[in-house]
C-alpha positions in Angstrom: 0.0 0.0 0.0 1.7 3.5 -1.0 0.9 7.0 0.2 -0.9 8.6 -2.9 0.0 12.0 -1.9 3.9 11.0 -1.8 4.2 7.3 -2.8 5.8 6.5 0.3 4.9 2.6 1.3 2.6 2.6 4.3 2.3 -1.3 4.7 3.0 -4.7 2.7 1.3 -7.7 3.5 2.9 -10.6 4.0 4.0 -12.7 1.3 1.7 -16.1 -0.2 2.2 -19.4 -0.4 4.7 -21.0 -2.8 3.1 -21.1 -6.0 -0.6 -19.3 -4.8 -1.7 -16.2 -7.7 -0.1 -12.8 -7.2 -2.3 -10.6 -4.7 -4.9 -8.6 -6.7 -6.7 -5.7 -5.0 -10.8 -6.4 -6.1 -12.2 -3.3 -4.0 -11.9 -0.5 -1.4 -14.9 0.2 0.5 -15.0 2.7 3.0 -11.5 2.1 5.2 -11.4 -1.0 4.2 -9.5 -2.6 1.0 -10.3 -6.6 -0.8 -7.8 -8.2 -1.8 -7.7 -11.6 -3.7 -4.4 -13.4 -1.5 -2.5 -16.7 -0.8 -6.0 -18.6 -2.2 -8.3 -16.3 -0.7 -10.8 -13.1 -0.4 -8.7 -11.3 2.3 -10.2 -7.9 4.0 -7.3 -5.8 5.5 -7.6 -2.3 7.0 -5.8 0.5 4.5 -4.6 2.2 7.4 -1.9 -0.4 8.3 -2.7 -4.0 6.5 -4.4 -5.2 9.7 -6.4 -8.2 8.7 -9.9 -7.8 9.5 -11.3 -11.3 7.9 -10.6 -13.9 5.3 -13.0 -16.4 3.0 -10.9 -19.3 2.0 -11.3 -20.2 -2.3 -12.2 -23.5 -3.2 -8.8 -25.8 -3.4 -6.7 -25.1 -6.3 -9.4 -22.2 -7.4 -8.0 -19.5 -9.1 -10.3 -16.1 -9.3 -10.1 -14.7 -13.1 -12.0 -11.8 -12.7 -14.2 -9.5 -10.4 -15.6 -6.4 -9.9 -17.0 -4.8 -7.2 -20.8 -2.6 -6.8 -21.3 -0.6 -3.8 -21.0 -3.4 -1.2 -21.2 -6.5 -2.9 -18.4 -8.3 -4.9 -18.8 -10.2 -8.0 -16.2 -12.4 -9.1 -15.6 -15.6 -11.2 -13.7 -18.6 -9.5 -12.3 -21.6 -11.7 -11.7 -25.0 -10.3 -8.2 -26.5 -10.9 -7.6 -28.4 -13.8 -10.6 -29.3 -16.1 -13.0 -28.5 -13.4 -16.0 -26.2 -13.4 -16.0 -22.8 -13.0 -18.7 -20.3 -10.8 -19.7 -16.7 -10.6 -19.9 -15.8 -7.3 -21.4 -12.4 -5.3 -20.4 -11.6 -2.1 -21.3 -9.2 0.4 -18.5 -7.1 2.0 -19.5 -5.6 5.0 -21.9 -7.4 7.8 -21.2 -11.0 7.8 -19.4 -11.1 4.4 -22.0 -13.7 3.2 -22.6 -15.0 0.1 -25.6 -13.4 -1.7 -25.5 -15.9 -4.8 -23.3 -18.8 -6.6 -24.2 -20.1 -9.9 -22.7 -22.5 -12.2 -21.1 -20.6 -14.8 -21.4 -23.3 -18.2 -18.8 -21.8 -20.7 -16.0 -23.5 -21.9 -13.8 -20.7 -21.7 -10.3 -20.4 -19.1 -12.0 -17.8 -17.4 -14.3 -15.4 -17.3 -14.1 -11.4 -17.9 -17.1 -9.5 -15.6 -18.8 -6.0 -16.1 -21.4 -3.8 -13.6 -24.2 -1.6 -14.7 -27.2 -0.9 -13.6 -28.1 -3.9 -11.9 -26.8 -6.1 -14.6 -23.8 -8.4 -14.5 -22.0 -8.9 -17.7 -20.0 -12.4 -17.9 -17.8 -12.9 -21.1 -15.9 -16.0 -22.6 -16.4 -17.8 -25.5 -20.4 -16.6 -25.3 -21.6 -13.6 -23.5 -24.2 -14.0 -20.4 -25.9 -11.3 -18.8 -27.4 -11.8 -15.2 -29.5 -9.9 -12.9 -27.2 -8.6 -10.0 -29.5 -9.2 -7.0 -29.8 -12.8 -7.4 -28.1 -14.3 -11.1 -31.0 -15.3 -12.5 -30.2 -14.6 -16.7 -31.5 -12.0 -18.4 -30.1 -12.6 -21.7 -26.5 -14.4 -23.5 -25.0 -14.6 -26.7 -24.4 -18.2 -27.9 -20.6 -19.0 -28.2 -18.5 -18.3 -30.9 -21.3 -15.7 -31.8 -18.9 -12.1 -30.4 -15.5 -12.2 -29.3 -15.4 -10.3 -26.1 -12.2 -9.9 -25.0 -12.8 -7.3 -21.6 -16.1 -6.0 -21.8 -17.3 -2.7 -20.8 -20.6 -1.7 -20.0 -22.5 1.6 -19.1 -25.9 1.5 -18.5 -27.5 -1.0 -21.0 -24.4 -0.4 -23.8 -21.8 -3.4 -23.6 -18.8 -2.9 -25.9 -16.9 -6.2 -26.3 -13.5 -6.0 -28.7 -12.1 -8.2 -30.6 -9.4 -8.7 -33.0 -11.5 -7.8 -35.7 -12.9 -4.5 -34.3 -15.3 -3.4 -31.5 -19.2 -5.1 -30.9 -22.1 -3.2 -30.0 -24.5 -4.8 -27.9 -28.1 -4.2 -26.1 -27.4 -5.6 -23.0 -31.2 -5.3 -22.4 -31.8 -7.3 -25.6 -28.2 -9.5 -26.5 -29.5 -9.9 -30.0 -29.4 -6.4 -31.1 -26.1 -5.5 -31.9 -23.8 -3.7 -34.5 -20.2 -3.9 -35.8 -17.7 -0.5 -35.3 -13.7 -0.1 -36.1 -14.0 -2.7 -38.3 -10.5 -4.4 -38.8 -8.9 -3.1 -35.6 -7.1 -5.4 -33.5 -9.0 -4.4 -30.0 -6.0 -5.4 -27.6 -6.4 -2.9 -24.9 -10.0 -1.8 -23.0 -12.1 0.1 -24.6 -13.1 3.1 -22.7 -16.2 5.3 -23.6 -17.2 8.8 -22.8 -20.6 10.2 -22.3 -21.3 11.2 -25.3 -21.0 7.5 -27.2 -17.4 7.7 -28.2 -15.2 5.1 -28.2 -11.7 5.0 -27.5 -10.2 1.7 -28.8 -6.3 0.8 -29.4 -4.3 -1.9 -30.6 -0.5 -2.3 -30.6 0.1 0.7 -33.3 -2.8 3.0 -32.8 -5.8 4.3 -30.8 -8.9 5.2 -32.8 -12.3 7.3 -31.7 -15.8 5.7 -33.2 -19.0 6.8 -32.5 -21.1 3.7 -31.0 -24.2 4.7 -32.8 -23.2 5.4 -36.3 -19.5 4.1 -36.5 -18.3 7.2 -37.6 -14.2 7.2 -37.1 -14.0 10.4 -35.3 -9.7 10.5 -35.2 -6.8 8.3 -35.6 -3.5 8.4 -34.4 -0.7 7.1 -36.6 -0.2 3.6 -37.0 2.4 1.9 -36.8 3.8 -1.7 -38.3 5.3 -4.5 -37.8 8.1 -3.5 -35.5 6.5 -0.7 -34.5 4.2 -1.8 -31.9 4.7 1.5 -29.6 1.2 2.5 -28.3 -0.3 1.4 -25.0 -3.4 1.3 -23.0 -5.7 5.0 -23.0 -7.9 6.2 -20.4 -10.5 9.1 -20.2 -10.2 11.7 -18.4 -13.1 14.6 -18.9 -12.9 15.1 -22.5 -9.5 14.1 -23.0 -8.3 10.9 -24.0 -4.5 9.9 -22.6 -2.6 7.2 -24.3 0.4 5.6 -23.1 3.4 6.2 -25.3 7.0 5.8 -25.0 8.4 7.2 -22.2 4.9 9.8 -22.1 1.6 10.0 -21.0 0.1 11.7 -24.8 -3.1 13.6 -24.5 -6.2 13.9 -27.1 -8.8 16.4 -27.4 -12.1 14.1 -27.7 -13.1 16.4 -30.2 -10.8 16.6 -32.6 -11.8 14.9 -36.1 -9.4 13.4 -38.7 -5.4 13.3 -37.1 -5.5 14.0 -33.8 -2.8 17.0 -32.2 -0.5 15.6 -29.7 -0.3 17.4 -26.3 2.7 15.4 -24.2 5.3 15.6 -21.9 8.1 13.3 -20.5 7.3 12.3 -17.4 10.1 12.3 -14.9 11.0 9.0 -13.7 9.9 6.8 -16.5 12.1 3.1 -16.8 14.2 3.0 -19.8 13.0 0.1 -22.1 9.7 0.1 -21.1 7.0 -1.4 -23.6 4.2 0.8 -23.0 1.7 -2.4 -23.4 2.8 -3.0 -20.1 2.3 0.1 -18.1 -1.1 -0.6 -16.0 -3.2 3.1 -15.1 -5.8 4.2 -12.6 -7.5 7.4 -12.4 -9.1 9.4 -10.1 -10.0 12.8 -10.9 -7.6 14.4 -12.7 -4.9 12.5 -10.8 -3.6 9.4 -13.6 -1.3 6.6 -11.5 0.7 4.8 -13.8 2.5 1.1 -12.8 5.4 -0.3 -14.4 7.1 -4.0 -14.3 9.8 -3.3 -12.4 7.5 -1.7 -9.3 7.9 2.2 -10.0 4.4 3.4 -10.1 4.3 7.1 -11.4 2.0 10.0 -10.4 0.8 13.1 -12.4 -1.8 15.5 -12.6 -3.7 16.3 -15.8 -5.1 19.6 -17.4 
């Protein structure tokens, strides 16, 4: 856990088991943060690590995805070797019970999970939607049918990329759904503003569509083979910020055909660093940025 205001470490916990998952942080909630540990959902305070309780994963269960809503934690646990897998929601205050557990049939390695509005959107080789309160399904997609590598969803719009470009999809009505950036390899998350543009980027460049029409709003160069230089973007107000080498490069949502570059070094950046694997959060205007080698980075944005 570091200090956000000056990265200073405030606590570690202790390290797993030989051979257990790395520790993944699934939610904060109040002064409390979740973190997937050592084969386990482990609540520890963020003040100093203390921890406050721990639920035990199935043997050999691995968690491949979660996300959290208000108090309740939804994530998708798969048995060891050819075994089942399960969607689970969990409540994370009060007794920490389990609100629901379904049987999750999809012959996928895992599963990739979304939150809106009620509705829990489950991705693998088909796409399921289920009512949050108690997993009953609302709707799917039959297998093979969308590829739906890290879904997003916002209010009933789901966007699910895919190596050939970025699908569409009622998540009120699975069936209705329409094709945009066709013939981009989708490798990073989309992210989508208010206004029902989308921000999607492969390994050479990071395009803006309209999910309504499909109008290509921008493009940034692109790059090819050997020149696989452009990372993950985020949103911030009406800015899109894509990482680059050795930069954080800003876009004015806005813009129409080439975009402008606004960018500076950032102070502190590794050497060598392939920007695919820089990881980012946001909050506010406030973009943290983590590398490989453990630096994690801080800046404000205008």
């Amino acid at each position: 856990m570091l200090d956000a205001a000056n990265g200073k470490r405030r606590w570690q916990s202790p390290p797993g088991r030989a051979g257990a998952d790395p520790a993944s942080v699934a939610a904060v909630v109040g002064a409390t943060v979740y973190v997937f540990e050592d084969g386990a959902l482990v609540a520890r305070a963020l003040s100093d690590g203390a921890e406050r309780w721990r639920e035990p994963l199935p043997d050999g269960a691995r968690v491949t995805d979660s996300v959290p809503s208000g108090k309740v934690l939804y994530y998708a646990v798969k048995a060891a070797g050819t075994g089942g897998a399960r969607i689970v929601a969990r409540e994370l205050t009060g007794k920490h019970a389990v609100k629901w557990d379904e049987e999750w049939d999809d012959r996928a390695d895992g599963a990739a999970l979304a939150f809106s509005d009620g509705r829990l959107v489950v991705a693998g080789d088909g796409v399921t939607v289920l009512k949050g309160t108690d997993g009953s399904r609302l709707g799917s997609v039959g297998a093979g049918d969308v590829s739906c590598r890290m879904p997003v969803l916002k209010g009933k719009l789901l966007l699910c990329a895919g190596s050939g470009g970025l699908t569409v999809i009622d998540a009120t009505a699975p069936r209705n759904r329409r094709s945009v950036a066709a013939g981009v390899d989708i490798v990073y998350r989309p992210a989508l503003s208010d206004d029902g543009r989308a921000v999607v980027g492969s390994r050479t460049g990071t395009y803006a569509f309209g999910v309504a029409d499909g109008r290509q709003y921008w493009a940034t160069y692109e790059g090819g083979k050997g020149l696989e230089m452009v990372g993950p973007s985020v949103l911030i107000g009406d800015r899109a910020f894509v990482v680059g080498e050795s930069k954080l490069d800003g876009i004015d949502m806005d813009t129409e055909g080439e975009p402008d570059w606004t960018s500076d070094p950032m102070v502190g950046w590794p050497d060598g660093v392939d920007p695919a694997s820089v990881s980012l959060v946001v909050r506010g205007n406030v973009v943290f940025l983590s590398f490989e080698d453990g630096t994690v980075l801080s800046g404000l944005v205008p």
